[in-house]
C-alpha positions as CSV (number, residue, x, y, z in Angstrom):
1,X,105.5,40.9,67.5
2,X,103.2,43.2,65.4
3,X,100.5,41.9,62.6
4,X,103.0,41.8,59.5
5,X,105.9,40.2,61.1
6,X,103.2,37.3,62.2
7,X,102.5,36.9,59.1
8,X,105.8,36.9,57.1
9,X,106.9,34.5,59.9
10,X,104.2,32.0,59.2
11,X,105.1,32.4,55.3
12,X,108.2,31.5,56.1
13,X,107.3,28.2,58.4
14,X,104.9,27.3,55.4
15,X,107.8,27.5,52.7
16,X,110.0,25.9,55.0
17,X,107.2,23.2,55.8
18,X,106.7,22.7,51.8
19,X,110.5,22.6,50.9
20,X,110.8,19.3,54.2
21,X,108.1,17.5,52.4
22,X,109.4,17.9,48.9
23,X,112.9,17.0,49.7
24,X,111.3,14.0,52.0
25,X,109.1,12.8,48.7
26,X,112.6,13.0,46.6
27,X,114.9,11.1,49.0
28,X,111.7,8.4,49.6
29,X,112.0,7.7,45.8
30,X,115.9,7.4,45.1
31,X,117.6,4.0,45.2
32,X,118.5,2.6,49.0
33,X,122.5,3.6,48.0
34,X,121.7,7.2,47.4
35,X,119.7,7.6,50.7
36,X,122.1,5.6,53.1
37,X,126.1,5.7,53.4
38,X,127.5,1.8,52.3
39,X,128.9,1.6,55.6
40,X,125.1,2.3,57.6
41,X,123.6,-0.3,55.5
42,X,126.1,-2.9,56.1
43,X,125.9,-1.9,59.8
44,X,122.6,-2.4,59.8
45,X,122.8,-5.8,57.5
46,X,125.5,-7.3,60.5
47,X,123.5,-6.4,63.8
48,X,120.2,-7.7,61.4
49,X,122.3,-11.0,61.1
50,X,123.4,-11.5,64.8
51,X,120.0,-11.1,65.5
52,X,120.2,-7.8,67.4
53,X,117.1,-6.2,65.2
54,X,114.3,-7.5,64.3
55,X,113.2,-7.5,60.4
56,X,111.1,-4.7,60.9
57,X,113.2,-2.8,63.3
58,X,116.1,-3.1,60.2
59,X,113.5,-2.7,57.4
60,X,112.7,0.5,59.0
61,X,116.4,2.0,59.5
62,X,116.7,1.4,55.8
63,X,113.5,2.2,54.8
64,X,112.8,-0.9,53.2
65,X,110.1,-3.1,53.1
66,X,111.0,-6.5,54.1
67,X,111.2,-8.7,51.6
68,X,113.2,-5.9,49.9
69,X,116.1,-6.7,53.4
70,X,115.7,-10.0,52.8
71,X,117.2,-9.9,49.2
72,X,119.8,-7.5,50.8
73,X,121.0,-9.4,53.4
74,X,121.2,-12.7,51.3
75,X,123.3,-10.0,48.9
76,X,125.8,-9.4,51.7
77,X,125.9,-12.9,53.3
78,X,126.9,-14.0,49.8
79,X,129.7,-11.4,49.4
80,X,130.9,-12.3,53.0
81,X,131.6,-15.9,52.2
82,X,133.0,-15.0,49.3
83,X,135.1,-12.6,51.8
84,X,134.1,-9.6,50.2
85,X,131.5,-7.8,52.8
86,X,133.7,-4.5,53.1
87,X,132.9,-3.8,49.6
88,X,129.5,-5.2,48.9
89,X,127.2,-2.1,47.6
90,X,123.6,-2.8,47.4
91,X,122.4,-3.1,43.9
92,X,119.7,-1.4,42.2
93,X,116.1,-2.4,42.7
94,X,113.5,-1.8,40.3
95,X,113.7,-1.8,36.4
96,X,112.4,-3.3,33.9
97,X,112.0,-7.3,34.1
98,X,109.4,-8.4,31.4
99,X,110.6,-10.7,29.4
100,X,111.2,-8.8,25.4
101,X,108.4,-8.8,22.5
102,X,108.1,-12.2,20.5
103,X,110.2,-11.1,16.8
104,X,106.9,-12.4,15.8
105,X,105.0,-9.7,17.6
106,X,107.4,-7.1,17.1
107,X,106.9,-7.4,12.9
108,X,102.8,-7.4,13.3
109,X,103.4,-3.8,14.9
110,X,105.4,-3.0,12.1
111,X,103.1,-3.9,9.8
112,X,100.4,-2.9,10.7
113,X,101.5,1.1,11.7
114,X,103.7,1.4,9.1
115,X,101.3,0.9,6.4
116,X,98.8,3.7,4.9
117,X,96.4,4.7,7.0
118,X,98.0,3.6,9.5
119,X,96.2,0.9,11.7
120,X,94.8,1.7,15.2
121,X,96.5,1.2,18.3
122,X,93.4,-0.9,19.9
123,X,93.1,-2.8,16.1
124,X,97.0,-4.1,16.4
125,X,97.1,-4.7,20.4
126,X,93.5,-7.2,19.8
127,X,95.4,-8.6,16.1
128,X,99.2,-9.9,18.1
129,X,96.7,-11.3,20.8
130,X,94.4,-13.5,18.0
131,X,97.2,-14.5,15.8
132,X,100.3,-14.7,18.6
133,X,98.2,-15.0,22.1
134,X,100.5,-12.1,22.9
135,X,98.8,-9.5,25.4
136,X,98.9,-6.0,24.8
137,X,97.5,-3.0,25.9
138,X,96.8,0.1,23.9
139,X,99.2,2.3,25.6
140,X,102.0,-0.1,25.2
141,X,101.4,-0.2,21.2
142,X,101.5,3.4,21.3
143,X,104.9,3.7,23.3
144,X,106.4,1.2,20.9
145,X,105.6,3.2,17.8
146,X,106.6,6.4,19.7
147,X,110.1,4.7,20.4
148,X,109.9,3.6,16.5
149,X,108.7,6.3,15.0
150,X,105.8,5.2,13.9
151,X,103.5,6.9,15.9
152,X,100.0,8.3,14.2
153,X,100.1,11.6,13.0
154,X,98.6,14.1,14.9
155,X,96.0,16.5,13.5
156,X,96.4,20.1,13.4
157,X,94.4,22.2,15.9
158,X,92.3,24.2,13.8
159,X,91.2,27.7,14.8
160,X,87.8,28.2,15.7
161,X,85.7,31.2,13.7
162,X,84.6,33.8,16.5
163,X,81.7,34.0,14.6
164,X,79.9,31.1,13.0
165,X,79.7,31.5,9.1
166,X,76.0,30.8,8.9
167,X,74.9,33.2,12.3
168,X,74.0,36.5,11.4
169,X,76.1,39.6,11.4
170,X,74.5,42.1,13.2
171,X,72.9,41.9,16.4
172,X,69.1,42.4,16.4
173,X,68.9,41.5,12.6
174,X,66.8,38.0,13.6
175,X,65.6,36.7,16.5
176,X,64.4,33.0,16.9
177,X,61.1,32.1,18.7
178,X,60.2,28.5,19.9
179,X,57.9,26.7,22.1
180,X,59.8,23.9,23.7
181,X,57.4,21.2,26.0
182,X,59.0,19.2,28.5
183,X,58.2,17.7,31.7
184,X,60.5,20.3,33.5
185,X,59.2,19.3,37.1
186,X,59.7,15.6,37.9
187,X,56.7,15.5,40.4
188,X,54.5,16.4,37.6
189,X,53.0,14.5,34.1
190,X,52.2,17.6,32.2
191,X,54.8,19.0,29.7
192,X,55.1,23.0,30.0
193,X,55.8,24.6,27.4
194,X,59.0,27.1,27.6
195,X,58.7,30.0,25.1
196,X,62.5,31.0,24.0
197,X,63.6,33.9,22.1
198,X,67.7,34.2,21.3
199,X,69.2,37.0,19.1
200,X,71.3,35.1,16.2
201,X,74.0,37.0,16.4
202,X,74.9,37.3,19.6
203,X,73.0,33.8,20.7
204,X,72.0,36.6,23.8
205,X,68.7,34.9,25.2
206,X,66.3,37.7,24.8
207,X,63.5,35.7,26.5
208,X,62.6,32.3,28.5
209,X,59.6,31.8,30.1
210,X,57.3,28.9,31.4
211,X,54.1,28.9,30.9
212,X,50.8,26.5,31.1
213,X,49.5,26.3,28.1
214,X,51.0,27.5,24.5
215,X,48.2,30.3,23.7
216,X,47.9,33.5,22.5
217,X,47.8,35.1,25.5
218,X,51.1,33.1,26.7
219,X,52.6,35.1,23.8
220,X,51.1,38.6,24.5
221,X,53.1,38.4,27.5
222,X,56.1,37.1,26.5
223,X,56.4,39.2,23.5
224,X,56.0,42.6,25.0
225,X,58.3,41.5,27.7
226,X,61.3,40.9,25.5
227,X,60.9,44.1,23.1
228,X,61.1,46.3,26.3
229,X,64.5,44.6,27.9
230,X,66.0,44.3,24.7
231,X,63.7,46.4,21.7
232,X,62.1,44.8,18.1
233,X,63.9,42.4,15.6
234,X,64.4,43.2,12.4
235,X,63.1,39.4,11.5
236,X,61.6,37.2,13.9
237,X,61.7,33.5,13.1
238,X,59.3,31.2,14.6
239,X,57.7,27.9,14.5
240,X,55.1,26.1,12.6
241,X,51.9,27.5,15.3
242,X,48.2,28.7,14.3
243,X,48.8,31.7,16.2
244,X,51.8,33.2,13.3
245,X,50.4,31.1,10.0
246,X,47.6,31.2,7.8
247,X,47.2,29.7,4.6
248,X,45.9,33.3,3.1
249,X,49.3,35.2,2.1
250,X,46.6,38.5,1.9
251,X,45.0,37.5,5.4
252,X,45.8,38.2,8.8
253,X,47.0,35.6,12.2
254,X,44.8,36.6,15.0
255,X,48.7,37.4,16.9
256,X,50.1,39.2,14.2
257,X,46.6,41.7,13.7
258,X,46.8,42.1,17.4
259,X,50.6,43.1,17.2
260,X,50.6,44.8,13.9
261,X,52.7,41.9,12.3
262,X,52.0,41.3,8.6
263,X,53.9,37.7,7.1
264,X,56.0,38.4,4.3
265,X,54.7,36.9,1.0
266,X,58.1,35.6,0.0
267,X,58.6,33.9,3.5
268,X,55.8,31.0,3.2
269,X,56.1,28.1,5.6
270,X,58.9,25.8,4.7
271,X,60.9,23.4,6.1
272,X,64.2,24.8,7.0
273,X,67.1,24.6,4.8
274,X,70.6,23.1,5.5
275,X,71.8,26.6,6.3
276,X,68.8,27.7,8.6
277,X,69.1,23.9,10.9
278,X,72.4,24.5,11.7
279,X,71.1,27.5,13.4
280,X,68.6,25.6,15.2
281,X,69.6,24.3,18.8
282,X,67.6,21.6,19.9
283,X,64.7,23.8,21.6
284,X,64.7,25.6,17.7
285,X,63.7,23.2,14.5
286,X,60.9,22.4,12.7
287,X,59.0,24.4,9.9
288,X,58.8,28.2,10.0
289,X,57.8,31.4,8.9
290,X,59.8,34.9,8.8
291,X,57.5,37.7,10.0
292,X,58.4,41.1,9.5
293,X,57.6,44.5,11.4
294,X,56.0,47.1,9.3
Protein backbone atom coordinates (compact mmCIF):
# COMPACT_ATOMS: atom_id res chain seq x y z
CA UNK A 1 0.00 0.00 0.00
CA UNK A 2 1.77 3.25 -1.05
CA UNK A 3 2.06 6.51 1.36
CA UNK A 4 -1.30 8.26 0.20
CA UNK A 5 -3.54 5.29 0.35
CA UNK A 6 -2.19 4.90 4.20
CA UNK A 7 -3.18 7.90 4.84
CA UNK A 8 -6.67 8.27 3.23
CA UNK A 9 -7.26 4.85 4.95
CA UNK A 10 -6.54 6.10 8.36
CA UNK A 11 -8.78 9.29 7.54
CA UNK A 12 -11.26 7.14 6.90
CA UNK A 13 -10.91 4.81 10.27
CA UNK A 14 -10.70 8.24 12.15
CA UNK A 15 -14.17 9.45 10.61
CA UNK A 16 -15.58 6.26 11.08
CA UNK A 17 -14.14 6.18 14.77
CA UNK A 18 -15.72 9.79 15.29
CA UNK A 19 -19.14 9.05 13.69
CA UNK A 20 -19.29 5.35 16.54
CA UNK A 21 -18.65 7.68 19.30
CA UNK A 22 -21.16 10.37 18.33
CA UNK A 23 -23.88 8.01 17.53
CA UNK A 24 -22.83 6.08 20.94
CA UNK A 25 -23.18 9.63 23.00
CA UNK A 26 -26.74 10.07 21.14
CA UNK A 27 -28.21 6.62 21.81
CA UNK A 28 -26.62 6.92 25.74
CA UNK A 29 -28.84 10.05 26.19
CA UNK A 30 -32.36 9.01 24.63
CA UNK A 31 -35.02 7.53 26.85
CA UNK A 32 -34.60 3.49 27.73
CA UNK A 33 -37.76 2.88 25.00
CA UNK A 34 -35.96 4.51 22.14
CA UNK A 35 -32.68 2.45 22.84
CA UNK A 36 -34.33 -1.05 23.49
CA UNK A 37 -37.27 -3.02 21.61
CA UNK A 38 -40.52 -3.32 24.40
CA UNK A 39 -40.12 -6.91 24.02
CA UNK A 40 -35.95 -6.94 25.18
CA UNK A 41 -36.86 -4.93 28.12
CA UNK A 42 -39.57 -7.04 29.26
CA UNK A 43 -37.33 -10.04 28.56
CA UNK A 44 -34.97 -8.76 30.53
CA UNK A 45 -37.55 -7.47 33.44
CA UNK A 46 -38.95 -11.63 33.54
CA UNK A 47 -35.47 -13.47 33.74
CA UNK A 48 -34.59 -10.26 36.37
CA UNK A 49 -37.71 -11.56 38.34
CA UNK A 50 -37.08 -15.34 38.27
CA UNK A 51 -33.86 -14.49 39.59
CA UNK A 52 -31.87 -15.59 36.51
CA UNK A 53 -29.74 -12.09 36.56
CA UNK A 54 -28.51 -10.30 38.89
CA UNK A 55 -29.45 -6.41 39.40
CA UNK A 56 -26.33 -5.42 37.84
CA UNK A 57 -26.12 -8.07 35.22
CA UNK A 58 -29.94 -6.56 34.11
CA UNK A 59 -29.03 -2.97 34.94
CA UNK A 60 -26.31 -3.36 32.48
CA UNK A 61 -28.38 -5.05 29.44
CA UNK A 62 -30.55 -2.07 29.75
CA UNK A 63 -28.20 0.34 30.47
CA UNK A 64 -29.66 1.43 33.59
CA UNK A 65 -28.44 2.22 36.75
CA UNK A 66 -30.15 0.24 39.40
CA UNK A 67 -32.38 2.02 41.21
CA UNK A 68 -33.58 3.16 37.75
CA UNK A 69 -34.52 -1.26 37.20
CA UNK A 70 -35.89 -1.14 40.35
CA UNK A 71 -38.68 1.42 39.50
CA UNK A 72 -39.01 -0.67 36.18
CA UNK A 73 -39.53 -3.81 37.36
CA UNK A 74 -41.98 -2.67 40.13
CA UNK A 75 -43.65 -0.83 36.80
CA UNK A 76 -44.05 -4.31 35.13
CA UNK A 77 -44.89 -6.46 38.18
CA UNK A 78 -47.72 -3.92 38.64
CA UNK A 79 -49.06 -4.23 35.01
CA UNK A 80 -48.74 -8.12 35.39
CA UNK A 81 -51.09 -8.37 38.25
CA UNK A 82 -53.18 -6.26 36.69
CA UNK A 83 -52.63 -8.89 33.67
CA UNK A 84 -51.39 -6.47 31.51
CA UNK A 85 -47.39 -7.36 31.06
CA UNK A 86 -47.64 -7.81 27.21
CA UNK A 87 -48.32 -4.32 26.88
CA UNK A 88 -46.53 -2.49 29.65
CA UNK A 89 -44.08 0.21 27.94
CA UNK A 90 -41.62 1.77 30.13
CA UNK A 91 -42.42 5.26 30.92
CA UNK A 92 -40.34 8.19 30.63
CA UNK A 93 -37.68 9.09 33.20
CA UNK A 94 -36.47 12.47 33.81
CA UNK A 95 -38.42 15.80 33.69
CA UNK A 96 -39.18 18.33 35.53
CA UNK A 97 -40.46 17.48 39.21
CA UNK A 98 -40.06 20.72 41.41
CA UNK A 99 -42.90 21.61 42.84
CA UNK A 100 -44.39 25.24 40.77
CA UNK A 101 -43.52 29.01 42.00
CA UNK A 102 -45.71 30.23 45.14
CA UNK A 103 -48.55 32.88 43.09
CA UNK A 104 -47.00 34.86 45.80
CA UNK A 105 -43.49 34.65 44.30
CA UNK A 106 -44.51 34.53 40.89
CA UNK A 107 -46.21 38.37 41.29
CA UNK A 108 -42.79 39.79 43.15
CA UNK A 109 -40.98 38.78 39.70
CA UNK A 110 -43.54 40.58 38.08
CA UNK A 111 -43.23 43.45 39.86
CA UNK A 112 -40.24 43.94 40.19
CA UNK A 113 -39.02 43.33 36.20
CA UNK A 114 -41.79 44.80 34.82
CA UNK A 115 -41.32 48.11 36.38
CA UNK A 116 -38.90 51.02 34.94
CA UNK A 117 -35.69 50.38 35.23
CA UNK A 118 -36.24 47.29 35.54
CA UNK A 119 -34.86 45.55 38.79
CA UNK A 120 -31.82 43.14 38.78
CA UNK A 121 -32.04 39.63 38.54
CA UNK A 122 -29.72 39.10 41.82
CA UNK A 123 -31.98 42.19 43.63
CA UNK A 124 -35.44 40.11 42.93
CA UNK A 125 -33.91 36.38 43.52
CA UNK A 126 -32.40 37.91 47.38
CA UNK A 127 -36.16 40.10 47.73
CA UNK A 128 -38.77 36.48 47.11
CA UNK A 129 -36.18 34.85 49.56
CA UNK A 130 -36.58 37.83 52.52
CA UNK A 131 -40.18 38.49 52.14
CA UNK A 132 -41.43 34.62 50.91
CA UNK A 133 -38.31 32.34 52.18
CA UNK A 134 -38.55 31.26 48.61
CA UNK A 135 -35.00 30.27 47.06
CA UNK A 136 -33.93 31.43 43.92
CA UNK A 137 -30.98 31.62 41.95
CA UNK A 138 -30.16 34.32 39.48
CA UNK A 139 -30.30 32.18 36.40
CA UNK A 140 -33.68 31.00 37.28
CA UNK A 141 -35.07 34.73 37.52
CA UNK A 142 -33.60 35.31 34.33
CA UNK A 143 -35.22 32.20 32.51
CA UNK A 144 -38.58 33.24 34.00
CA UNK A 145 -38.60 36.67 32.56
CA UNK A 146 -37.12 35.16 29.22
CA UNK A 147 -40.29 32.76 29.21
CA UNK A 148 -42.35 36.17 30.20
CA UNK A 149 -40.95 38.51 28.33
CA UNK A 150 -39.65 40.45 30.57
CA UNK A 151 -36.20 39.99 30.16
CA UNK A 152 -33.67 43.19 30.55
CA UNK A 153 -32.88 44.84 27.49
CA UNK A 154 -29.84 44.35 26.00
CA UNK A 155 -27.40 47.08 25.02
CA UNK A 156 -26.31 47.71 21.66
CA UNK A 157 -22.71 46.77 20.80
CA UNK A 158 -21.16 49.87 19.93
CA UNK A 159 -18.41 50.10 17.28
CA UNK A 160 -15.14 50.85 18.49
CA UNK A 161 -13.16 54.05 16.71
CA UNK A 162 -9.91 52.55 15.01
CA UNK A 163 -8.44 55.51 16.11
CA UNK A 164 -8.97 57.10 19.43
CA UNK A 165 -10.40 60.71 19.09
CA UNK A 166 -7.93 62.30 21.46
CA UNK A 167 -4.50 60.17 19.87
CA UNK A 168 -2.82 62.00 17.33
CA UNK A 169 -3.13 61.71 13.60
CA UNK A 170 -0.06 61.34 12.21
CA UNK A 171 2.60 59.05 13.16
CA UNK A 172 5.81 60.75 14.42
CA UNK A 173 3.82 64.07 15.23
CA UNK A 174 4.45 63.34 19.28
CA UNK A 175 6.14 60.99 21.12
CA UNK A 176 5.80 60.43 24.93
CA UNK A 177 8.79 60.02 27.29
CA UNK A 178 8.64 58.59 30.88
CA UNK A 179 10.63 57.24 33.63
CA UNK A 180 8.74 54.50 35.31
CA UNK A 181 10.58 52.98 38.84
CA UNK A 182 9.67 49.62 39.89
CA UNK A 183 11.11 46.89 41.69
CA UNK A 184 11.19 44.78 38.32
CA UNK A 185 13.44 41.93 39.87
CA UNK A 186 11.88 40.34 42.93
CA UNK A 187 15.33 39.32 44.45
CA UNK A 188 16.16 42.86 44.61
CA UNK A 189 14.94 46.18 46.93
CA UNK A 190 15.99 48.82 44.50
CA UNK A 191 13.36 50.29 41.99
CA UNK A 192 14.97 50.67 38.35
CA UNK A 193 13.86 52.98 36.58
CA UNK A 194 12.49 52.01 32.84
CA UNK A 195 12.79 54.90 30.37
CA UNK A 196 9.71 54.46 27.67
CA UNK A 197 9.16 56.25 24.62
CA UNK A 198 5.71 55.39 22.42
CA UNK A 199 4.67 57.28 19.20
CA UNK A 200 0.90 58.58 19.90
CA UNK A 201 -0.31 57.70 16.99
CA UNK A 202 0.57 54.48 16.34
CA UNK A 203 1.13 53.65 20.39
CA UNK A 204 4.48 51.84 18.38
CA UNK A 205 7.03 51.61 21.40
CA UNK A 206 9.89 53.52 19.99
CA UNK A 207 11.98 52.82 23.09
CA UNK A 208 12.26 50.72 26.65
CA UNK A 209 15.07 50.42 28.45
CA UNK A 210 16.33 49.69 32.08
CA UNK A 211 18.63 51.49 33.57
CA UNK A 212 20.29 52.14 37.26
CA UNK A 213 19.82 55.37 37.94
CA UNK A 214 17.59 58.12 36.08
CA UNK A 215 20.49 60.55 34.89
CA UNK A 216 21.51 62.33 32.16
CA UNK A 217 23.66 60.07 30.84
CA UNK A 218 20.79 57.22 31.11
CA UNK A 219 19.18 59.59 28.59
CA UNK A 220 22.04 60.32 26.18
CA UNK A 221 21.80 56.73 25.48
CA UNK A 222 18.41 56.13 25.27
CA UNK A 223 17.63 59.10 23.18
CA UNK A 224 20.13 58.56 20.38
CA UNK A 225 19.10 55.02 20.35
CA UNK A 226 15.42 55.63 19.46
CA UNK A 227 15.99 58.53 16.77
CA UNK A 228 18.21 55.98 14.77
CA UNK A 229 15.54 52.90 14.73
CA UNK A 230 12.79 55.06 14.36
CA UNK A 231 14.10 59.05 13.40
CA UNK A 232 13.08 62.66 15.53
CA UNK A 233 9.55 63.61 16.78
CA UNK A 234 7.91 66.42 15.76
CA UNK A 235 7.04 67.03 19.75
CA UNK A 236 8.41 65.03 22.43
CA UNK A 237 6.35 65.01 25.68
CA UNK A 238 8.00 64.19 28.83
CA UNK A 239 7.84 64.36 32.48
CA UNK A 240 8.26 66.79 35.26
CA UNK A 241 12.56 65.90 35.54
CA UNK A 242 15.54 68.65 36.12
CA UNK A 243 17.19 67.21 33.27
CA UNK A 244 14.15 68.90 30.46
CA UNK A 245 12.87 71.98 32.94
CA UNK A 246 14.13 75.11 34.07
CA UNK A 247 12.34 77.82 35.53
CA UNK A 248 14.11 80.45 32.89
CA UNK A 249 11.79 80.31 29.65
CA UNK A 250 15.21 82.20 27.93
CA UNK A 251 17.63 79.55 29.67
CA UNK A 252 18.84 76.32 28.65
CA UNK A 253 18.37 72.33 30.52
CA UNK A 254 21.83 70.94 30.63
CA UNK A 255 19.95 67.84 28.27
CA UNK A 256 18.39 70.02 25.91
CA UNK A 257 21.90 72.34 25.28
CA UNK A 258 23.61 69.10 24.98
CA UNK A 259 20.99 67.84 22.31
CA UNK A 260 20.15 71.15 20.71
CA UNK A 261 16.57 71.05 22.33
CA UNK A 262 15.12 74.57 23.12
CA UNK A 263 11.49 74.38 25.43
CA UNK A 264 8.82 76.17 23.76
CA UNK A 265 7.75 79.32 25.65
CA UNK A 266 4.03 78.52 25.22
CA UNK A 267 4.59 74.86 26.52
CA UNK A 268 5.41 75.77 30.36
CA UNK A 269 5.08 72.91 32.90
CA UNK A 270 1.54 72.16 33.59
CA UNK A 271 -0.38 69.57 34.92
CA UNK A 272 -1.99 67.64 32.12
CA UNK A 273 -5.34 68.39 30.91
CA UNK A 274 -8.41 66.08 30.67
CA UNK A 275 -7.49 65.51 27.02
CA UNK A 276 -3.71 64.92 27.46
CA UNK A 277 -4.43 62.05 30.78
CA UNK A 278 -6.40 60.03 28.74
CA UNK A 279 -3.37 59.61 26.67
CA UNK A 280 -1.39 58.72 29.53
CA UNK A 281 -1.05 54.82 30.29
CA UNK A 282 -0.09 54.21 33.62
CA UNK A 283 3.91 54.35 33.12
CA UNK A 284 2.87 58.10 31.38
CA UNK A 285 1.21 60.89 33.89
CA UNK A 286 2.24 63.54 35.92
CA UNK A 287 3.27 67.14 34.90
CA UNK A 288 5.10 67.91 31.61
CA UNK A 289 6.64 69.96 29.23
CA UNK A 290 6.51 69.92 25.24
CA UNK A 291 9.97 70.35 23.79
CA UNK A 292 10.49 71.03 20.33
CA UNK A 293 13.36 70.34 17.75
CA UNK A 294 14.74 73.44 16.16
Amino acid sequence: MKAGERSDARRKDGLRTRTAGSLFAFEKHQQLIHRHAPSFIRDVLDTFRQRKLTATQAADQLDVSPSRLYALATAYLCARAKKQGSLWLPGRSGGNHAAPWPQLVLDLLDKRLNCSPPCPYSFVASEALRLHHFKLDRAQVRRWALQNHLAHAVPPKKVRAAVRRWQRQRIGELWQLDASPHRWFPASNIAFPMLNMLDDCSRLFTGSKLYERELLLSYFDFLPAAFLAHGRPLQLYVDYHSLFFTHDPDALTNWAGRSNFTTSACATLHAPSQRQSRTRTPILAGPAATLFRQ
